[in-house]
N, CA and C atoms as a LAMMPS dump frame, in Angstrom:
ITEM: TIMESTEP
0
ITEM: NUMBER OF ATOMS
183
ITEM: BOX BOUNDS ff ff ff
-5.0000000000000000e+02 5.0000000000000000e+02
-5.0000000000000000e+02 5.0000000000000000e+02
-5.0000000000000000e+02 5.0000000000000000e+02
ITEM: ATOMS id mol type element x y z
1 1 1 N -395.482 455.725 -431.068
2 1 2 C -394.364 456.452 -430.49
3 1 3 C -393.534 455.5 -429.644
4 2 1 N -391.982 455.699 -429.936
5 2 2 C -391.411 454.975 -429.31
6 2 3 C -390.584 455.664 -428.331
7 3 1 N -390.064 455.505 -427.315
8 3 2 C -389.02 455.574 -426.51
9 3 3 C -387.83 455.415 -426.337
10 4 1 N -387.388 456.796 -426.041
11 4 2 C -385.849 456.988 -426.633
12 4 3 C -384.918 455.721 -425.718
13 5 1 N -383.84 455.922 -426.278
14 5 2 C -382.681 454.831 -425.109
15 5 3 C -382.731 455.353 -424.052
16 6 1 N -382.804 456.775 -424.13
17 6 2 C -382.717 457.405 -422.095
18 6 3 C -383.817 457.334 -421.455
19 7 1 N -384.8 457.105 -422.277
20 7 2 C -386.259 457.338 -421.324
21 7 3 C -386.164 455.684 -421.119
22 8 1 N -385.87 454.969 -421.988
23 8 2 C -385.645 453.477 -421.367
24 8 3 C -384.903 452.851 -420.119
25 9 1 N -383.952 453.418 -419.924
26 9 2 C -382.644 453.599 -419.14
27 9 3 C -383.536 454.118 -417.44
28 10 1 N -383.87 455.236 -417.843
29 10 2 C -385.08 455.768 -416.583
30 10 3 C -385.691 454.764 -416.068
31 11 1 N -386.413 454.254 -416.93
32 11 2 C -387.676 453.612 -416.316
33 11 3 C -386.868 452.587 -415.784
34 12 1 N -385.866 451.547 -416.121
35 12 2 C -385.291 450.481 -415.574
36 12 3 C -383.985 451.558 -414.548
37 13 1 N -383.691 451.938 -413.927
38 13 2 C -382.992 452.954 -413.304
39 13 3 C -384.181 453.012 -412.005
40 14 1 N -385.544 453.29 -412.533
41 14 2 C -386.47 453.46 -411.392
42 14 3 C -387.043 452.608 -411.063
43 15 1 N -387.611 451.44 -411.784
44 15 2 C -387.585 450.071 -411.291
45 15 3 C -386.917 449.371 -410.466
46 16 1 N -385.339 449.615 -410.413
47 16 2 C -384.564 448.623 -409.898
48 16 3 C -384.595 449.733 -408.478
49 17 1 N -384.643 451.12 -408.532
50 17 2 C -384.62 451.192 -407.112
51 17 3 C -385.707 451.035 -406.225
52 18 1 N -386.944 450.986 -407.283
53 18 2 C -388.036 450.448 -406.767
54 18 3 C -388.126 448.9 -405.612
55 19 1 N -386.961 448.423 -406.467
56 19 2 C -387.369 447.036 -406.243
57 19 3 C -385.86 447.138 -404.32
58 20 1 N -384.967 448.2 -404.522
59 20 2 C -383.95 448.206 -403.579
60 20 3 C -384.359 448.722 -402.583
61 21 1 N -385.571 449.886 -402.419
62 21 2 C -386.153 449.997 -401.286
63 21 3 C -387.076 449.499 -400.907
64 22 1 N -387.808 448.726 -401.728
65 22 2 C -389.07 447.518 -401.271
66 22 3 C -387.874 446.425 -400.051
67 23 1 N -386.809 446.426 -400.78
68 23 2 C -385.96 445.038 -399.635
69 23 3 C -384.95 445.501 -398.488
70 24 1 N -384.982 447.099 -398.885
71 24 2 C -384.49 448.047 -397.32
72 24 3 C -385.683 448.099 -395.936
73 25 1 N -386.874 447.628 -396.982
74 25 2 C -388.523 448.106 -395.834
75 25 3 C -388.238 446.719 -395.105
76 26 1 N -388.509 445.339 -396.034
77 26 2 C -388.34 444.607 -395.495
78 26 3 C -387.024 444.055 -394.796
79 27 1 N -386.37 444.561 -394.773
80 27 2 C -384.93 444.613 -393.858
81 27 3 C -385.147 445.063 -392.46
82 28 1 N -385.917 446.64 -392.767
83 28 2 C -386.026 447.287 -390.787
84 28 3 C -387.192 446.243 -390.476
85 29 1 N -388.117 445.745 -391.031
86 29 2 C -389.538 445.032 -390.415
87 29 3 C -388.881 443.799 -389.626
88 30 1 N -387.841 443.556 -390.353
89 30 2 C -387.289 442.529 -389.497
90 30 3 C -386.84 442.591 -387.849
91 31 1 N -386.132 443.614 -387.83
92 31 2 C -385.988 443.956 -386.424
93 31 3 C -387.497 444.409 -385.3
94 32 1 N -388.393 444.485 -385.744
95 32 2 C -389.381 444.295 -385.282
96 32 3 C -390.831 443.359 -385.575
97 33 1 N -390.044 442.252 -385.924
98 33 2 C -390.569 440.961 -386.487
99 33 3 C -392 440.967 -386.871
100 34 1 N -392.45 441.959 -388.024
101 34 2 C -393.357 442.383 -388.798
102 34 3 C -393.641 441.328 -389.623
103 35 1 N -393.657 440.303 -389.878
104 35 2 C -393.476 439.186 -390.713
105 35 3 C -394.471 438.819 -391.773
106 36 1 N -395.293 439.413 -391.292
107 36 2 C -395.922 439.854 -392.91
108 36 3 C -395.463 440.532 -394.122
109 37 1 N -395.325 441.928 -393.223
110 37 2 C -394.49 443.314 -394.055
111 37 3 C -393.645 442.623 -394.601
112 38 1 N -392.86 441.609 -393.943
113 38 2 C -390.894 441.542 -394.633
114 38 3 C -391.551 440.337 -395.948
115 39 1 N -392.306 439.852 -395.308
116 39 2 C -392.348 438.566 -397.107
117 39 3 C -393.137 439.693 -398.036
118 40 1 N -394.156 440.631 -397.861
119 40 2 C -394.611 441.487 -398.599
120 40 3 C -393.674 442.019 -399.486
121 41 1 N -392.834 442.683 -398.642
122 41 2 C -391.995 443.683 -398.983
123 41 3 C -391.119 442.828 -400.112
124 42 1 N -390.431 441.519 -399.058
125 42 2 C -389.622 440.829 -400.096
126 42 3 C -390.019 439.916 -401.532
127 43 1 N -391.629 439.836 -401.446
128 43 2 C -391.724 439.888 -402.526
129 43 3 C -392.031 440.899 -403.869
130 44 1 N -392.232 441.772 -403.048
131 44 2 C -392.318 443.189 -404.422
132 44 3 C -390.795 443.429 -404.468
133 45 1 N -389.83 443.627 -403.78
134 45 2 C -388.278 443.783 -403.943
135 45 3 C -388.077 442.82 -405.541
136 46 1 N -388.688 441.185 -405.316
137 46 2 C -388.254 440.2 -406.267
138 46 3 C -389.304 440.853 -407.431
139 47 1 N -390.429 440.627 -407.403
140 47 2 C -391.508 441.217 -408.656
141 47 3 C -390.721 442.644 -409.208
142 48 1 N -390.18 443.623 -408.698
143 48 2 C -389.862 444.806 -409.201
144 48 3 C -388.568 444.081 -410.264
145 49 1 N -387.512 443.422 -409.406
146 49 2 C -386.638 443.216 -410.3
147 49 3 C -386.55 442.458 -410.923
148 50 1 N -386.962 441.715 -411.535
149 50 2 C -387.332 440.29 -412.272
150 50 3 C -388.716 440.858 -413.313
151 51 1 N -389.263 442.198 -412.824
152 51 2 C -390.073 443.096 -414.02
153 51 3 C -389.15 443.573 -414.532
154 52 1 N -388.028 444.05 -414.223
155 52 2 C -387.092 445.106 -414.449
156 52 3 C -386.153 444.45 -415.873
157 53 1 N -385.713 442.94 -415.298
158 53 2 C -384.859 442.745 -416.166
159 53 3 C -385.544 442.195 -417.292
160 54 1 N -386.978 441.56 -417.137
161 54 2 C -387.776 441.138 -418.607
162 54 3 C -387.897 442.474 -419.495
163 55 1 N -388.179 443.765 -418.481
164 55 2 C -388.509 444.9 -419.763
165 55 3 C -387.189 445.084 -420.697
166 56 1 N -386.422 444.944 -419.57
167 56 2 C -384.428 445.229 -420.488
168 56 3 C -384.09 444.292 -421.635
169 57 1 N -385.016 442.859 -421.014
170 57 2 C -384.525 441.884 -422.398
171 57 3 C -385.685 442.587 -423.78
172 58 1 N -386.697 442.607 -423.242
173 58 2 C -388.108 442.732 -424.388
174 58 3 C -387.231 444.472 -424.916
175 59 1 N -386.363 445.246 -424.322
176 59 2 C -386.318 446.088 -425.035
177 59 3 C -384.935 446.427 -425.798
178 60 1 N -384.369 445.056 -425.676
179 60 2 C -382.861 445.012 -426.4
180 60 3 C -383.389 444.618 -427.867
181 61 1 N -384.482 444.102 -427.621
182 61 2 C -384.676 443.355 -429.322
183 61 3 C -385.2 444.246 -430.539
């Protein structure tokens, strides 16, 4: 079973905001110099979207 264009569209739609509020968390941690949280955060922000755009290439083909 494959997956329609919209259910594709979803999942990269929810990925990428996945990846926009992972780098809003690490944004407020900053003002209370959480500095763990913010490289945490900022690296799942980068892993979400950089997952996001390999699934978009692997699913253009």
């Amino acid at each position: 079973m494959s997956l329609s264009n919209e259910e594709k569209k979803d999942i990269i739609t929810y990925r990428i905001e996945k990846s926009y509020k992972a780098f809003e968390q690490a944004k407020m941690n900053i003002g209370i110099k959480c500095w763990d949280v913010v490289a945490s955060r900022l690296y799942y922000a980068a892993y979400y979207a950089v997952s996001t755009l390999f699934y978009e290439i692997k699913t253009k083909r």
